[in-house]
FISELUM-465454 format. One record per residue (C-alpha): residue in one letter; chain; x, y, z. Coordinates in steps of 0.1 Angstrom, whole numbers, plus 2048, in hexadecimal, padded with zeros to 3 digits. Example, Ala and Ser with C-alpha at 12.3 -4.5 7.8 and 13.67 -1.06 7.14 Angstrom:
(r A A (87B 7D3 84E))
(r S A (889 7F5 847))
END
This chain:
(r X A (878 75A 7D6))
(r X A (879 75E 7B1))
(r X A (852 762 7A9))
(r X A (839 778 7B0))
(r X A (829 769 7CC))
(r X A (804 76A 7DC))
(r X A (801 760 7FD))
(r X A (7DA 768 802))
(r X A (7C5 77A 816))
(r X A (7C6 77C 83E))
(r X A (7B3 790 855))
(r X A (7CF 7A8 865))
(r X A (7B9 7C1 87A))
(r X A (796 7C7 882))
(r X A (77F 7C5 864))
(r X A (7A0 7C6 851))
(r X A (7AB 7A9 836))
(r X A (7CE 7AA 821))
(r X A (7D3 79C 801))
(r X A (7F7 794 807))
(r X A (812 792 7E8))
(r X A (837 793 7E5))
(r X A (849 7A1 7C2))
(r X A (86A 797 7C1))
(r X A (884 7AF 7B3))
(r X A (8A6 79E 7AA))
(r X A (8C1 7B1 7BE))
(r X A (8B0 7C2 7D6))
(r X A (898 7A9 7E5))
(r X A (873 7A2 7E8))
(r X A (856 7BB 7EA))
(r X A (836 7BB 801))
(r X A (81C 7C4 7E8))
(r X A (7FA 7C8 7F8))
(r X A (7D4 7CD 7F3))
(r X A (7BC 7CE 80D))
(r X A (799 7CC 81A))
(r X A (786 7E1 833))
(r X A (763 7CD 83E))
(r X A (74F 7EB 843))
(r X A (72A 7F0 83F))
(r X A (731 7FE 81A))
(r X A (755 7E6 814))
(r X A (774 7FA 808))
(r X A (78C 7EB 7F3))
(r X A (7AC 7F9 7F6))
(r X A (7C1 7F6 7D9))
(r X A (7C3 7DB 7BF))
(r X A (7E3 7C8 7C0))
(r X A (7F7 7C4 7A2))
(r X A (800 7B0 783))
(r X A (814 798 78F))
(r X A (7FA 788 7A5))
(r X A (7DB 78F 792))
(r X A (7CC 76D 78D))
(r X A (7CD 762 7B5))
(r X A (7C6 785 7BF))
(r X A (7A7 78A 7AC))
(r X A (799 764 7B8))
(r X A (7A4 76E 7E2))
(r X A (78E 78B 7D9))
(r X A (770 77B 7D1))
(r X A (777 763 7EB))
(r X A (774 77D 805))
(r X A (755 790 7F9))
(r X A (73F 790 7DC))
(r X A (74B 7B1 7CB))
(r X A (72D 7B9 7C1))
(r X A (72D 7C7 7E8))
(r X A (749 7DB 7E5))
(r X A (73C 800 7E3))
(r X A (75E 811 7E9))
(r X A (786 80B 7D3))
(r X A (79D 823 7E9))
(r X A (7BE 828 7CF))
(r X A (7DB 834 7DF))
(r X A (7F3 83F 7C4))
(r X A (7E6 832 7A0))
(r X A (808 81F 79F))
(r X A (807 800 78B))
(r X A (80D 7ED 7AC))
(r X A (7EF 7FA 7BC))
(r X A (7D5 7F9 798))
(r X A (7DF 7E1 785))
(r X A (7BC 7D0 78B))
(r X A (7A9 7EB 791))
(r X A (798 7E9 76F))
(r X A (78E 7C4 777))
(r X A (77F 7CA 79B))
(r X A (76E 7E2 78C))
(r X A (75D 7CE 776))
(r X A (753 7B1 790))
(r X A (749 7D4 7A7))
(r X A (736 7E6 796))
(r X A (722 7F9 7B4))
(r X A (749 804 7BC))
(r X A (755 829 7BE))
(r X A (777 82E 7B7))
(r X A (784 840 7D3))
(r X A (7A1 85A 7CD))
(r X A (7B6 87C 7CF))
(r X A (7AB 892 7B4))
(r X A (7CF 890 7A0))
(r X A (7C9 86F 7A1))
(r X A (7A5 872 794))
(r X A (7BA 888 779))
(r X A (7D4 870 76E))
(r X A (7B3 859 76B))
(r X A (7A4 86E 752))
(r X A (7C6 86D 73D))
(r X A (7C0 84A 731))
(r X A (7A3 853 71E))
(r X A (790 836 724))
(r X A (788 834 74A))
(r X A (765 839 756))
(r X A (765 857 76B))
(r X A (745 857 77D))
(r X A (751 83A 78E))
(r X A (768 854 7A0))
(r X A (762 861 7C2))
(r X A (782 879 7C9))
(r X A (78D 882 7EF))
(r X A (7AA 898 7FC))
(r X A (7BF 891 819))
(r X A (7AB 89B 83A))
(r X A (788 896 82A))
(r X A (776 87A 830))
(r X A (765 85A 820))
(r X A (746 84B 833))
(r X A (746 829 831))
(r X A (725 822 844))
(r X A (731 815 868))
(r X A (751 829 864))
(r X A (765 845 853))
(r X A (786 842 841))
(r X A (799 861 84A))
(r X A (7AF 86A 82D))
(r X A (7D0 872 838))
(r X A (7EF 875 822))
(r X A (80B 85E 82C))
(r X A (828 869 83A))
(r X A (841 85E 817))
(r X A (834 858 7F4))
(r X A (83D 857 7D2))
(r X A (820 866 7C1))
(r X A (80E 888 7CA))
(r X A (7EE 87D 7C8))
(r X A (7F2 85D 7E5))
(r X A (7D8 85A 801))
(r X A (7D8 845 81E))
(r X A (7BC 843 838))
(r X A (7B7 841 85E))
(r X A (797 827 864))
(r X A (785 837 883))
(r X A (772 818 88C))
(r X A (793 7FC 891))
(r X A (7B2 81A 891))
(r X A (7C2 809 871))
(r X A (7D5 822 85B))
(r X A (7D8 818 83B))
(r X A (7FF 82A 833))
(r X A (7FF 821 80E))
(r X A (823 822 805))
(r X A (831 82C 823))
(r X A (843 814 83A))
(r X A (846 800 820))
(r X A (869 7E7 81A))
(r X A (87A 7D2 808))
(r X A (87F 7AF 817))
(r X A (896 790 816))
(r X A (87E 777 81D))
(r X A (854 777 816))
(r X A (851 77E 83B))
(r X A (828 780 83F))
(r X A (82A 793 869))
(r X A (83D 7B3 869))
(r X A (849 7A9 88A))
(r X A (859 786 87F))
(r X A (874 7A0 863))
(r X A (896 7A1 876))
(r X A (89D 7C3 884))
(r X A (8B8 7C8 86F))
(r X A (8A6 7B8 850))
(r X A (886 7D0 855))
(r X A (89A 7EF 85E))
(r X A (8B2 7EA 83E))
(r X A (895 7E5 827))
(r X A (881 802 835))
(r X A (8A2 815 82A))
(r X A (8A4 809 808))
(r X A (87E 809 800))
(r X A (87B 82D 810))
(r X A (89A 837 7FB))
(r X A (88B 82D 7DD))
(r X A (867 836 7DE))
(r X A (86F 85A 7EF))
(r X A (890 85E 7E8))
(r X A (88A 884 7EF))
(r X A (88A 878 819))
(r X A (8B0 87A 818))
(r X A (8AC 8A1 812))
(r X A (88C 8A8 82B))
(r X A (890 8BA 84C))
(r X A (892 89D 866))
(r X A (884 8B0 884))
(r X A (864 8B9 86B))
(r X A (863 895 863))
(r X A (865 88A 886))
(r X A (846 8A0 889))
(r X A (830 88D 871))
(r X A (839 86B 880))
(r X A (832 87B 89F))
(r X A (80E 881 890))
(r X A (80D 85F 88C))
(r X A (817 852 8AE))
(r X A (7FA 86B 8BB))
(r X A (7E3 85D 8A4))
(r X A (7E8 83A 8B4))
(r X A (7E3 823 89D))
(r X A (7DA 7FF 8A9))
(r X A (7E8 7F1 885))
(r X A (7F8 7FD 869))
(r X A (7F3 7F1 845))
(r X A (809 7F7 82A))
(r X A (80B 7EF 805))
(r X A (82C 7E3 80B))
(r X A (831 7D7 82D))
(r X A (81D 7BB 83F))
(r X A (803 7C6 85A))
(r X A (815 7D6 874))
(r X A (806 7DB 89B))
(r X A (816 7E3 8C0))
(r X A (835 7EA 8C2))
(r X A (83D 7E3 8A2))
(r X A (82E 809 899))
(r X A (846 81A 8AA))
(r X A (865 804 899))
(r X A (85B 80B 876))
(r X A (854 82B 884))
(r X A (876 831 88F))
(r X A (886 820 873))
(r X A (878 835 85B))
(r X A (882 855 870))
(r X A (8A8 844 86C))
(r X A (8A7 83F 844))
(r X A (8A9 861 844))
(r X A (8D3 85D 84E))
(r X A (8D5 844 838))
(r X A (8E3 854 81A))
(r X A (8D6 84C 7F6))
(r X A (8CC 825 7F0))
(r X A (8E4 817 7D3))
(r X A (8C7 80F 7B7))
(r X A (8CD 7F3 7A7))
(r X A (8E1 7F9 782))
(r X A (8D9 7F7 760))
(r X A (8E4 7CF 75E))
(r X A (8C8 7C5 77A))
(r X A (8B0 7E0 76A))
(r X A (8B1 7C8 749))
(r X A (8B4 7A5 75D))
(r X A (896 7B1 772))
(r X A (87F 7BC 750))
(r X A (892 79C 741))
(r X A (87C 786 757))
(r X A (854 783 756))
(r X A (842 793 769))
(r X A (827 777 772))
(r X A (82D 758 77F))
END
């Protein structure tokens, strides 16, 4: 794969659709890059995708609901890969609070032009009533930016994990469960390595703990921004892979000669 590529949206859980997308990135393989959907009484959007998918994204959305219905945008990180189209969904939604962490809501008010009373901010272990349901926030168990939320939905069990579990694939695999052991272990490695390149250093037994949380928490799927839906015993592999990255020493990042063939090539297909 040499594009960006959208694959549209597919109901992966309960009340849950994904707007599905690979990036590739020369060298190191191909990228899950997800938004999703939550069908609730008041419908959450979770994330916006990113640039270079725009075009298909924004039609799959109004495809699957009329956005003017959306009363919720949860943001993870404010990544580019999670709102690049923020600004436009907010436009087709505006009865749409942006949900977010309150650095988040900060690094907001930095561009100078964003309209902050669209923001709603929540902290990990408060909760966002969504009508039929609340979204438990919960911070994920790896992340590259402070201010990242994921949520537990209390209605289908889905946690949303944001960047964590995420990895970098050979193929566009769309089922967690069809990646190759080795293929989804590896990339878990090399994702994990790059997005929290601090795990290397953490105390494994402390780690073990918070995926232990997780386990209790019994998820019946897990969605990722950069993994495909993942549900049965699947959790407890990506689980346990990610407890193993830690051995893994540091991921070799790509050099400065792919950096410049990677920003050589455009972005959208």
């Amino acid at each position: 794969m040499d594009n960006p590529t959208f694959i549209g949206a597919k109901k992966v859980a309960p009340d849950t659709t994904s707007f599905r997308s690979f990036a590739p990135i020369p060298g190191l393989g191909i990228l899950p890059v997800n938004a999703h959907l939550i069908h609730a009484k008041e419908p959450v959007l979770v994330d916006t995708s990113w640039v270079g998918v725009s075009e298909p994204y924004l039609k799959a959305l109004q495809d699957v609901i009329d956005p003017t219905d959306l009363r919720w945008i949860w943001i993870s990180p404010t990544d580019l890969d999670h709102v690049y189209n923020l600004e436009a969904v907010m436009k087709l939604a505006p009865n749409a609070k942006v949900v977010i962490a309150g650095l988040g809501a900060a690094k907001f008010g930095l561009r100078g032009d964003f309209d902050m009373s669209r923001i709603h901010v929540l902290e990990a272990g408060q909760r966002l009533n969504v009508g039929d349901r609340e979204l438990v926030s919960l911070k994920p168990v790896i992340y590259d930016a402070p201010e990242t939320n994921g949520f537990f939905d209390t209605k289908t069990r889905v946690l949303f994990s944001a960047d964590a579990f995420g990895a970098l694939l050979d193929a566009p695999h769309e089922e967690t469960v069809d990646i190759p052991e080795n293929t989804l272990r590896d990339g878990q490695t090399a994702w994990s390595s790059i997005d929290s390149p601090w795990l290397g250093w953490a105390d494994k037994a402390k780690f073990g703990h918070l995926l232990g949380d997780i386990e209790r928490l019994d998820p019946a799927t897990i969605i990722s921004g950069h993994l495909p839906a993942t549900s049965g015993a699947m959790i407890r592999k990506v689980l346990g892979n990610l407890l193993g990255s830690m051995s893994a020493g540091r991921f070799p990042g790509p050099d400065r000669e792919t950096i410049e063939g990677l920003f050589a090539q455009p972005v959208v297909a």
